[in-house]
C-alpha positions in Angstrom: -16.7 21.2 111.8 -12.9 22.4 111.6 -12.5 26.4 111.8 -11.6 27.1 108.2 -14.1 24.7 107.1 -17.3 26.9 105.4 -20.0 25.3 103.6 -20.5 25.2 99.3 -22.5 28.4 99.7 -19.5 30.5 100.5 -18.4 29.9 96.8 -21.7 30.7 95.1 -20.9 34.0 93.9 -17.3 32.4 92.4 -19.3 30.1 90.6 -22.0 31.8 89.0 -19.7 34.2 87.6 -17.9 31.5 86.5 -20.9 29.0 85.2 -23.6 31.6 84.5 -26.5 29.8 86.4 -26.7 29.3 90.3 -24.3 26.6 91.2 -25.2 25.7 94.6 -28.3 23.6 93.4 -26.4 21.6 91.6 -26.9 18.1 92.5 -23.0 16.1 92.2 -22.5 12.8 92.6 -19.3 11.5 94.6 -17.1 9.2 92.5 -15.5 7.5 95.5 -19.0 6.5 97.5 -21.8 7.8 95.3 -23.7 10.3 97.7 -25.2 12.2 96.1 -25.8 16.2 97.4 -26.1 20.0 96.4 -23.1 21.7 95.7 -24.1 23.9 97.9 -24.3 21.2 100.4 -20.0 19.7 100.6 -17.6 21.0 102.7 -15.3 23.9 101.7 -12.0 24.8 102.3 -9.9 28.0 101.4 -5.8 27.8 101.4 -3.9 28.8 98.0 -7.3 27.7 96.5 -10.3 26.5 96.9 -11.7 22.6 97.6 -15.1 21.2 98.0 -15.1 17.8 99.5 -17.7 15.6 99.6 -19.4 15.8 102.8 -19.8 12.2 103.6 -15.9 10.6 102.7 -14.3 13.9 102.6 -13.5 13.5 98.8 -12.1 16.4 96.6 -15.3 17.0 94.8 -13.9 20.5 93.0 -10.8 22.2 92.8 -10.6 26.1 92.2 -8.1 28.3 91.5 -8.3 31.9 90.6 -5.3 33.5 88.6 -4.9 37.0 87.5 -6.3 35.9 84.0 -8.5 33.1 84.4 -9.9 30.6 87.3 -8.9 27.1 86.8 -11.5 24.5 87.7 -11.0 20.5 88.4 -13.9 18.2 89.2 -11.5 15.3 90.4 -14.2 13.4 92.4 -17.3 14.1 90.8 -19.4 11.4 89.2 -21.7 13.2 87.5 -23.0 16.9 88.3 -27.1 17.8 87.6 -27.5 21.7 86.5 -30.8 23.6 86.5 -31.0 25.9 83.9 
């Protein structure tokens, strides 16, 4: 595991502010090899953003970004994503 590297979890509290329901649960499916996890479950990493890579082909799962005014948020590799509610 690389040094900077934390696990979904570290974002929970991010999300659920942002999506209202606990995120971490969340099953996602990876668009590039179809594995599918809990959110809580990929691979995070923290630079002038946030990314969640898929934790078996290190695919950019979600992108985050938080501005002063609003958090921007890309799902570039995810199939499909499961809520509970």
């Amino acid at each position: 595991m690389d040094a900077l590297m934390l696990d979904g979890n570290a974002v929970a509290g991010l999300l659920e502010e942002v999506f209202a329901v606990e995120m971490t649960t969340a099953l996602v499916t990876c668009g590039r090899c179809a594995a599918t996890d809990e959110l809580g479950a990929t691979h995070v990493f923290r630079g002038a953003g946030i990314v969640m890579r898929c934790r078996h082909c290190s695919t950019a799962l979600v992108t985050i970004v938080r501005h002063d005014t609003h958090v921007s948020i890309g799902f570039p590799g995810v199939r499909t994503m499961q809520l509970t509610v």
